[in-house]
N, CA and C atoms as an extended XYZ file, in Angstrom:
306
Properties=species:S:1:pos:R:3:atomname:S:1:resname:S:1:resid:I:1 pbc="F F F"
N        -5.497       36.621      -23.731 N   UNK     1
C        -6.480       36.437      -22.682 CA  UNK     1
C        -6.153       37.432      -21.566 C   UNK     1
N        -7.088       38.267      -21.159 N   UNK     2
C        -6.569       39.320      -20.037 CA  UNK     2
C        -7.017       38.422      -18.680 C   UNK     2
N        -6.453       39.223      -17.509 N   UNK     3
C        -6.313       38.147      -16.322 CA  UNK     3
C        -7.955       38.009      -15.665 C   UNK     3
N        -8.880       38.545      -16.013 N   UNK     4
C       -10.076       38.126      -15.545 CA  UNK     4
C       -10.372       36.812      -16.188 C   UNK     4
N       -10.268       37.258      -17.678 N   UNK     5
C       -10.886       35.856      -18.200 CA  UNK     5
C        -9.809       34.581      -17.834 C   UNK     5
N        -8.634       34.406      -17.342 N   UNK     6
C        -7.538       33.341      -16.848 CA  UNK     6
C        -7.760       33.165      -15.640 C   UNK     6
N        -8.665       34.419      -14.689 N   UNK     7
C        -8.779       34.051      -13.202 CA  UNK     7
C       -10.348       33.084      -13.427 C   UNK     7
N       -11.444       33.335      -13.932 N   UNK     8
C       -12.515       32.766      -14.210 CA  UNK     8
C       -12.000       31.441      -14.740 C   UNK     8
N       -10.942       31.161      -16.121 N   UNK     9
C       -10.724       29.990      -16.546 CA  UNK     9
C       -10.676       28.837      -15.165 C   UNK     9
N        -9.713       29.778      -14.618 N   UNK    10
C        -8.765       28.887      -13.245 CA  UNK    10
C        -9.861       28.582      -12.428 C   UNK    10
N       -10.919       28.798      -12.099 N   UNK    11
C       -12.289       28.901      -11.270 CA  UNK    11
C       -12.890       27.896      -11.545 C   UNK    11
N       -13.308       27.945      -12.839 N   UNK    12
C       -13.988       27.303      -13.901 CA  UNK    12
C       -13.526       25.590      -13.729 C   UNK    12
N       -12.093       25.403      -13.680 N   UNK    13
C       -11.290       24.139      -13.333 CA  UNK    13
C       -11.278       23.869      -12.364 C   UNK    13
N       -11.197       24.682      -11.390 N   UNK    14
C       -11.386       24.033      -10.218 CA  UNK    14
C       -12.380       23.490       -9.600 C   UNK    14
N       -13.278       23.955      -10.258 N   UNK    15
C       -15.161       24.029       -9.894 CA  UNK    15
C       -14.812       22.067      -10.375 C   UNK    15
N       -14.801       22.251      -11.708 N   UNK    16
C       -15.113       21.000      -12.603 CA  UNK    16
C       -14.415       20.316      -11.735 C   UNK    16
N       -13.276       19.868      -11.392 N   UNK    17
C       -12.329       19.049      -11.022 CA  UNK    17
C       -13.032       18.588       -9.611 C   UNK    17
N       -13.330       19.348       -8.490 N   UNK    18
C       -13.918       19.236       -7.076 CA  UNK    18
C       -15.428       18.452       -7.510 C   UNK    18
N       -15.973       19.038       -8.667 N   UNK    19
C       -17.501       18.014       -8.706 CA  UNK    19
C       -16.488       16.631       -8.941 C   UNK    19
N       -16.120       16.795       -9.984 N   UNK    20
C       -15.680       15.147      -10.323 CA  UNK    20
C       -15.006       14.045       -9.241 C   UNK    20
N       -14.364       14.775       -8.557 N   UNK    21
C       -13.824       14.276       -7.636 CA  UNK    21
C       -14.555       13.624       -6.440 C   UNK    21
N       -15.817       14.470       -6.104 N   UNK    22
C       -16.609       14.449       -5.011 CA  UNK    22
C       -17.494       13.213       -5.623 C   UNK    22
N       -17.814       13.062       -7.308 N   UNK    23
C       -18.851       11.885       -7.382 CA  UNK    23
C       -17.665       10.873       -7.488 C   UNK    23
N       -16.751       10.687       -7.793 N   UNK    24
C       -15.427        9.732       -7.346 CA  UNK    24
C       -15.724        9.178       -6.457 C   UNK    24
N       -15.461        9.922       -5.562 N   UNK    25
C       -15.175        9.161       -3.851 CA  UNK    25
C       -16.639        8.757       -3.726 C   UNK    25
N       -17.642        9.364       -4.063 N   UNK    26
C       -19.191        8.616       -3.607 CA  UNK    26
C       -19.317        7.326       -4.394 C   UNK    26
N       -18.544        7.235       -5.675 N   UNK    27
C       -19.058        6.330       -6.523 CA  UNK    27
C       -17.843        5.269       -5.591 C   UNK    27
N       -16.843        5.435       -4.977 N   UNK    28
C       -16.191        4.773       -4.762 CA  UNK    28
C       -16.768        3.625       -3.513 C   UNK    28
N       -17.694        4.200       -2.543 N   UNK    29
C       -18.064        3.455       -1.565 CA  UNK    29
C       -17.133        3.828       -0.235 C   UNK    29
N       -17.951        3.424        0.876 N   UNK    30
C       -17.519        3.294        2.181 CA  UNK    30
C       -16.415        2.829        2.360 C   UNK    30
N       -15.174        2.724        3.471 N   UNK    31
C       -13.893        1.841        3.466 CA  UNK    31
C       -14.702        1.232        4.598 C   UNK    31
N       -14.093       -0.312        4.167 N   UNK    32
C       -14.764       -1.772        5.225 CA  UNK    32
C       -13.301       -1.669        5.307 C   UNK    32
N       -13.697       -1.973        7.179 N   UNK    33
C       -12.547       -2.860        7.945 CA  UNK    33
C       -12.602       -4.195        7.247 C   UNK    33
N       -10.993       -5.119        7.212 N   UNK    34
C       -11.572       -6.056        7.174 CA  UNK    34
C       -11.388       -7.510        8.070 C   UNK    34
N       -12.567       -7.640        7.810 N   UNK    35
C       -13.410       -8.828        8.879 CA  UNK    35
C       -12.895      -10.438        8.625 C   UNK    35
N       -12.511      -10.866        7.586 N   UNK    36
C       -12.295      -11.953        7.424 CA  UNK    36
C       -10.824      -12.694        6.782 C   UNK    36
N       -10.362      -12.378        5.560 N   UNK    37
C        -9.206      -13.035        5.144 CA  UNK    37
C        -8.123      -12.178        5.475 C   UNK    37
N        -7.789      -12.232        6.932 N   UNK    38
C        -6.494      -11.464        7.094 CA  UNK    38
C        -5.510      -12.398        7.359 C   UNK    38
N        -4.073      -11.505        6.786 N   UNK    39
C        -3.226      -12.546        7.044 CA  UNK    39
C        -2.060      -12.144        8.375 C   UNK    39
N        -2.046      -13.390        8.746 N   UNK    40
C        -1.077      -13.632       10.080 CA  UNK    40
C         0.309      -14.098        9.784 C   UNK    40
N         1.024      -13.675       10.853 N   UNK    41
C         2.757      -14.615       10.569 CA  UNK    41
C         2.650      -15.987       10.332 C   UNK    41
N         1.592      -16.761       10.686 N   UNK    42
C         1.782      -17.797       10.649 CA  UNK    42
C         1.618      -18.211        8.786 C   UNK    42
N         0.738      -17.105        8.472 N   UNK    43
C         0.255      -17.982        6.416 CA  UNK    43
C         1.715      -17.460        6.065 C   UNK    43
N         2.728      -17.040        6.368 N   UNK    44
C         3.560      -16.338        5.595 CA  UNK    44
C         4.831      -17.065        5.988 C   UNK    44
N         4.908      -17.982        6.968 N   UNK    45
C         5.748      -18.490        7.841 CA  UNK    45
C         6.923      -17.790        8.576 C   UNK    45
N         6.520      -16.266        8.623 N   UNK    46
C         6.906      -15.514        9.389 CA  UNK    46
C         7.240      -15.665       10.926 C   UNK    46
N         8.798      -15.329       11.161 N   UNK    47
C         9.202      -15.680       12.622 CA  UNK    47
C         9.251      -14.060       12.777 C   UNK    47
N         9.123      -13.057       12.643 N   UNK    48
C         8.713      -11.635       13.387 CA  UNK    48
C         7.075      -11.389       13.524 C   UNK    48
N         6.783      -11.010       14.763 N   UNK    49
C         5.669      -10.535       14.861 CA  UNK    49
C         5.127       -9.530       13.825 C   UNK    49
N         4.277       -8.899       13.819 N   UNK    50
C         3.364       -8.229       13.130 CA  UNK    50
C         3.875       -7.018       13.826 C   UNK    50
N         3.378       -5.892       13.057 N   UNK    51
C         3.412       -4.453       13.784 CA  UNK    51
C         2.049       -4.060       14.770 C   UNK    51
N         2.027       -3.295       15.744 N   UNK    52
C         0.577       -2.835       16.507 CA  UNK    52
C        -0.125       -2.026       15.234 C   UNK    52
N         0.524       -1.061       14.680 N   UNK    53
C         0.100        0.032       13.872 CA  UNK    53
C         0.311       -0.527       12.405 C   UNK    53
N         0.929       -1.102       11.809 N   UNK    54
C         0.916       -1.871       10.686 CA  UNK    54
C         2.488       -2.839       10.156 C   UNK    54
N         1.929       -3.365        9.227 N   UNK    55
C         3.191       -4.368        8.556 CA  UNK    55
C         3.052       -4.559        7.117 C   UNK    55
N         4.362       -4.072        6.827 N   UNK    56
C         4.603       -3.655        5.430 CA  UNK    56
C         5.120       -5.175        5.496 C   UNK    56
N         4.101       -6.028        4.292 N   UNK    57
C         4.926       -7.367        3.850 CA  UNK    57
C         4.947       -7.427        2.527 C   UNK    57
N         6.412       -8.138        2.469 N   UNK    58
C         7.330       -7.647        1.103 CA  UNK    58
C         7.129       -9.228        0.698 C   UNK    58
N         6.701       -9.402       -0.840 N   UNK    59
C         6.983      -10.711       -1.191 CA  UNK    59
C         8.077      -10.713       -2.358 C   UNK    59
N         9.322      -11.349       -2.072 N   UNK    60
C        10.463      -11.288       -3.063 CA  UNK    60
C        11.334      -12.170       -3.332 C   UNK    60
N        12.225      -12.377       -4.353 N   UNK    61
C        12.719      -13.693       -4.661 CA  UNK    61
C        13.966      -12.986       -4.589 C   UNK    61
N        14.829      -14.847       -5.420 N   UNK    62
C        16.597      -13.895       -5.180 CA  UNK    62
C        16.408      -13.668       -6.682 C   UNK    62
N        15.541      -13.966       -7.905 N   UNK    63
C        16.067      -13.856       -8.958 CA  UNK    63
C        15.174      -12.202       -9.327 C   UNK    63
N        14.575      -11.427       -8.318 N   UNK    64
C        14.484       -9.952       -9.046 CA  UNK    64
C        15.038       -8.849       -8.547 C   UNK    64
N        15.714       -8.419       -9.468 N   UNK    65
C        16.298       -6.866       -9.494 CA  UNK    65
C        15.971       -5.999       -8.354 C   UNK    65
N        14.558       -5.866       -8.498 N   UNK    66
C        14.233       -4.650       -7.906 CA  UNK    66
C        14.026       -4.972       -6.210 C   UNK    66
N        14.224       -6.222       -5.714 N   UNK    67
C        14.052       -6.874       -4.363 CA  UNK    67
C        14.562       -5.751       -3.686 C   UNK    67
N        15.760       -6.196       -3.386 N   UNK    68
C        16.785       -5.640       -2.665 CA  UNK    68
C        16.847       -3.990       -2.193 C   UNK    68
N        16.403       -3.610       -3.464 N   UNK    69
C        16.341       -1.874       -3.623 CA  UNK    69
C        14.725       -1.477       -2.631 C   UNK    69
N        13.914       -2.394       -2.844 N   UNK    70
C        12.333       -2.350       -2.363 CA  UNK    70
C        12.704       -2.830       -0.734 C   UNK    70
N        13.713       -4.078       -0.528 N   UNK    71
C        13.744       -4.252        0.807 CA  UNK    71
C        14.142       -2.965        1.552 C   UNK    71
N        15.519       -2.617        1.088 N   UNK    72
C        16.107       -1.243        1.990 CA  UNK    72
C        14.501       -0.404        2.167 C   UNK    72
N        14.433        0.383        1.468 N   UNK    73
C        13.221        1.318        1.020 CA  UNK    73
C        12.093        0.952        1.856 C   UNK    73
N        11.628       -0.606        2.309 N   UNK    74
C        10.573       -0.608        3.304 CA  UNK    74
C        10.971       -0.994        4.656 C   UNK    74
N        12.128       -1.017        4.951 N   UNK    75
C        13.221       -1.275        6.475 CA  UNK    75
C        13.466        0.149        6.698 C   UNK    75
N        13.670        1.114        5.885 N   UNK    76
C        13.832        2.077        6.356 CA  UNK    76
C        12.405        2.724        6.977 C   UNK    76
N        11.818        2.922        5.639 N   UNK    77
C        10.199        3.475        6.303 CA  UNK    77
C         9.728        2.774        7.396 C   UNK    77
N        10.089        1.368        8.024 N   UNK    78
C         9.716        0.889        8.998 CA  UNK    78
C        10.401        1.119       10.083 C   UNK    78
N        11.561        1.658        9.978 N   UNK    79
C        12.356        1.909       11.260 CA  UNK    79
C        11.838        3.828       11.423 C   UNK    79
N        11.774        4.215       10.946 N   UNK    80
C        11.237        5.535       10.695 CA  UNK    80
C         9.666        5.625       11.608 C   UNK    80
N         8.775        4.718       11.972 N   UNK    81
C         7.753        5.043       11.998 CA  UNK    81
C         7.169        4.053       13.510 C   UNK    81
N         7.107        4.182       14.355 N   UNK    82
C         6.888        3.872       15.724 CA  UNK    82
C         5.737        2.610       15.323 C   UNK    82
N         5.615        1.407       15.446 N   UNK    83
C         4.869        0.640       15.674 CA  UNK    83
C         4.401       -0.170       14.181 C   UNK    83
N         5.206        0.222       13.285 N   UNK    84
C         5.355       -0.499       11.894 CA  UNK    84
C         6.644       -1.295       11.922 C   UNK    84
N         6.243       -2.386       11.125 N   UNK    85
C         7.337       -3.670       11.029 CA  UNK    85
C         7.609       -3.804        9.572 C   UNK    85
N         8.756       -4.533        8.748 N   UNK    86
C         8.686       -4.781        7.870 CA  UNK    86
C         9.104       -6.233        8.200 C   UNK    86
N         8.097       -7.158        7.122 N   UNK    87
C         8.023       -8.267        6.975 CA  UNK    87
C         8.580       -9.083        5.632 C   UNK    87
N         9.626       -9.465        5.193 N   UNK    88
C        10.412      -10.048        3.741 CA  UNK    88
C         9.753      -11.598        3.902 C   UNK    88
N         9.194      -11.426        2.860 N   UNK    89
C         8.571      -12.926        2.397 CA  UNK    89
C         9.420      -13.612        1.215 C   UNK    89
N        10.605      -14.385        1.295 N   UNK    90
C        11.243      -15.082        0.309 CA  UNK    90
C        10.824      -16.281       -0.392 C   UNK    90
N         9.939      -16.097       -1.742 N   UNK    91
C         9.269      -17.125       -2.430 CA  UNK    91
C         9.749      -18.054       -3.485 C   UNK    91
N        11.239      -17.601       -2.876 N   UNK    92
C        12.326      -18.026       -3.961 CA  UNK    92
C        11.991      -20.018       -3.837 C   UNK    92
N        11.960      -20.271       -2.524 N   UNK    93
C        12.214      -22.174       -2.117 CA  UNK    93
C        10.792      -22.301       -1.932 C   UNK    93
N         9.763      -21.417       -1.852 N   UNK    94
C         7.844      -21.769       -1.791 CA  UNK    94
C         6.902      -21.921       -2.888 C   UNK    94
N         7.871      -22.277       -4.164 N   UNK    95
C         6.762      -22.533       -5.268 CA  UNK    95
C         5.624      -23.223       -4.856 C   UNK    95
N         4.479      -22.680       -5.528 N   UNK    96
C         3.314      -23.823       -5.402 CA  UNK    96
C         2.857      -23.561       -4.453 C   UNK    96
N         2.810      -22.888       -2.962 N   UNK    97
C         2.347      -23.101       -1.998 CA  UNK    97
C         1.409      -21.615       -1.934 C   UNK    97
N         0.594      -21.603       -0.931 N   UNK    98
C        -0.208      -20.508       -1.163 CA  UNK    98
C        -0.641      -20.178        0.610 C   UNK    98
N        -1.664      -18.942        0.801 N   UNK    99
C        -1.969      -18.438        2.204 CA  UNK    99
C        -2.516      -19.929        2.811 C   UNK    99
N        -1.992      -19.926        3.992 N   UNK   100
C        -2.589      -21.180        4.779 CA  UNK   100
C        -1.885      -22.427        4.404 C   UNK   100
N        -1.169      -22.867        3.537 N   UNK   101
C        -0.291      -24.002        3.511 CA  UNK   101
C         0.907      -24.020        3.789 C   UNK   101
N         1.389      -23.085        4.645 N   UNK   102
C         2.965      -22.238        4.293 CA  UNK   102
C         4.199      -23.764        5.253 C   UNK   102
């Protein structure tokens, strides 16, 4: 293949890829704020406030592996980032219970 026809290929892909992409995001819809089932410290029985800018909430038990490794990993990104909190939800002693019964 000489480099015209590999610069056209490369064109050619990029073309395709940007349509597809563009009916993606249209087919995808508008982003809604949302208006109604949000959750508060209180469904989670959370004693830290919430973040102004956001809150990473972690739901984790003592019996998985990957807890611990996921807690560090979102305490850090939360100390890293001005007005984000991280929130550990331990569902280890809350069987059965769900948002709003906490």
């Amino acid at each position: 293949m000489n480099p015209l026809e590999a610069i056209g290929l490369l064109l050619a892909l990029l073309a395709a890829t940007t349509v597809l992409g563009l009916v993606w995001r249209e087919r995808q819809g508008p982003v809604a704020r949302l208006t109604g089932d949000v959750i508060t410290p209180a469904d989670v029985a959370a004693t830290i406030t919430f973040g102004p800018a956001a809150t990473l909430l972690q739901f984790s038990t003592e019996l998985r592996a990957r807890c611990p490794g996921t807690r560090r990993l979102l305490g850090a990104v939360a100390e890293s980032r001005p007005g984000v909190v991280h929130v550990d939800v331990d569902l280890t002693h809350r069987a059965g219970r769900t948002f709003g019964n906490a």
